[in-house]
C-alpha positions in Angstrom: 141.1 30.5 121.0 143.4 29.1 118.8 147.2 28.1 120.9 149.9 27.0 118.8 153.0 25.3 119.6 155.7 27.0 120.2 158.3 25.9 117.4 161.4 27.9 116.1 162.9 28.2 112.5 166.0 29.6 110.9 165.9 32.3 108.9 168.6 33.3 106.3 170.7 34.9 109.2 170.7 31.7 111.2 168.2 33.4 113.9 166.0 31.7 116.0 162.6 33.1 116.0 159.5 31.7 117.5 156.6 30.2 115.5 153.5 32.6 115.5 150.1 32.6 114.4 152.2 36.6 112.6 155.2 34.5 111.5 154.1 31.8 109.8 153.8 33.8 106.5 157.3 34.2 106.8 158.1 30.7 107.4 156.1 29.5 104.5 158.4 31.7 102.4 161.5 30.5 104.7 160.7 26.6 103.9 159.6 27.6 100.1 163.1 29.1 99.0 164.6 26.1 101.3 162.9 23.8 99.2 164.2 25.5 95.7 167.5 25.5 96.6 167.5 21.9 97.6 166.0 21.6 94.0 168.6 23.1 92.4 171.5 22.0 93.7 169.8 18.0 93.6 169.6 18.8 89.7 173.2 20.0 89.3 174.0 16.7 91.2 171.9 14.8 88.9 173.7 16.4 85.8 176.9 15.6 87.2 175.9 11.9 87.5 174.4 11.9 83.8 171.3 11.0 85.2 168.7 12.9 82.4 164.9 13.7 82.9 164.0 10.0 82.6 166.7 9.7 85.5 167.9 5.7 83.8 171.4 5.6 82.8 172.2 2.3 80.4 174.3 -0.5 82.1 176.3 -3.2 80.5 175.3 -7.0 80.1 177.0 -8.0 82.6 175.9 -5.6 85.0 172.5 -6.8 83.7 172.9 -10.2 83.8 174.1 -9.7 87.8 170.9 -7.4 88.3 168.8 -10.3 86.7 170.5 -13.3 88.5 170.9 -14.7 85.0 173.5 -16.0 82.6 174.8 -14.1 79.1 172.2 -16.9 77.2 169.8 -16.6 79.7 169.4 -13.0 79.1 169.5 -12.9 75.3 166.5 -15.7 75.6 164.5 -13.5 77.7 165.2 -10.4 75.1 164.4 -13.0 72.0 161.1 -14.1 73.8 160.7 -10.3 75.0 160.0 -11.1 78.1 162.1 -9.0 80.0 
């Protein structure tokens, strides 16, 4: 005989209702649309950012240069040898 734990999730009313061998079905579907809106609104945050697909956004030299513990030259030498 299978036992299963008894665990509670929310559904859209904010009701507690025990976990069941019957109910998990519907907490799949619970945790699913969970799960899609967290996508969506993370994206709209993302667009608001101007973070794209690729999620880089550029940065300046010096921001660079601080990220790199190097100097202005320091950096341009490493782009002229490409070995950043």
């Amino acid at each position: 005989m299978l036992k299963i734990k008894k665990l509670n999730f929310m559904n859209k009313a904010e009701e507690k209702e025990e976990l069941t061998l019957q109910t998990v079905p519907k907490a799949v579907n619970y945790l699913i649309n969970e799960i899609a809106e967290m996508r969506v609104l993370l994206e709209r945050v993302e667009s608001q950012l101007g973070l794209g697909v690729d999620k880089h956004r550029p940065i300046g030299i010096e921001d660079a240069c601080r990220i790199l513990i190097q100097t202005k030259n320091g950096l341009n030498k490493m782009i002229r040898n490409n070995s950043a």
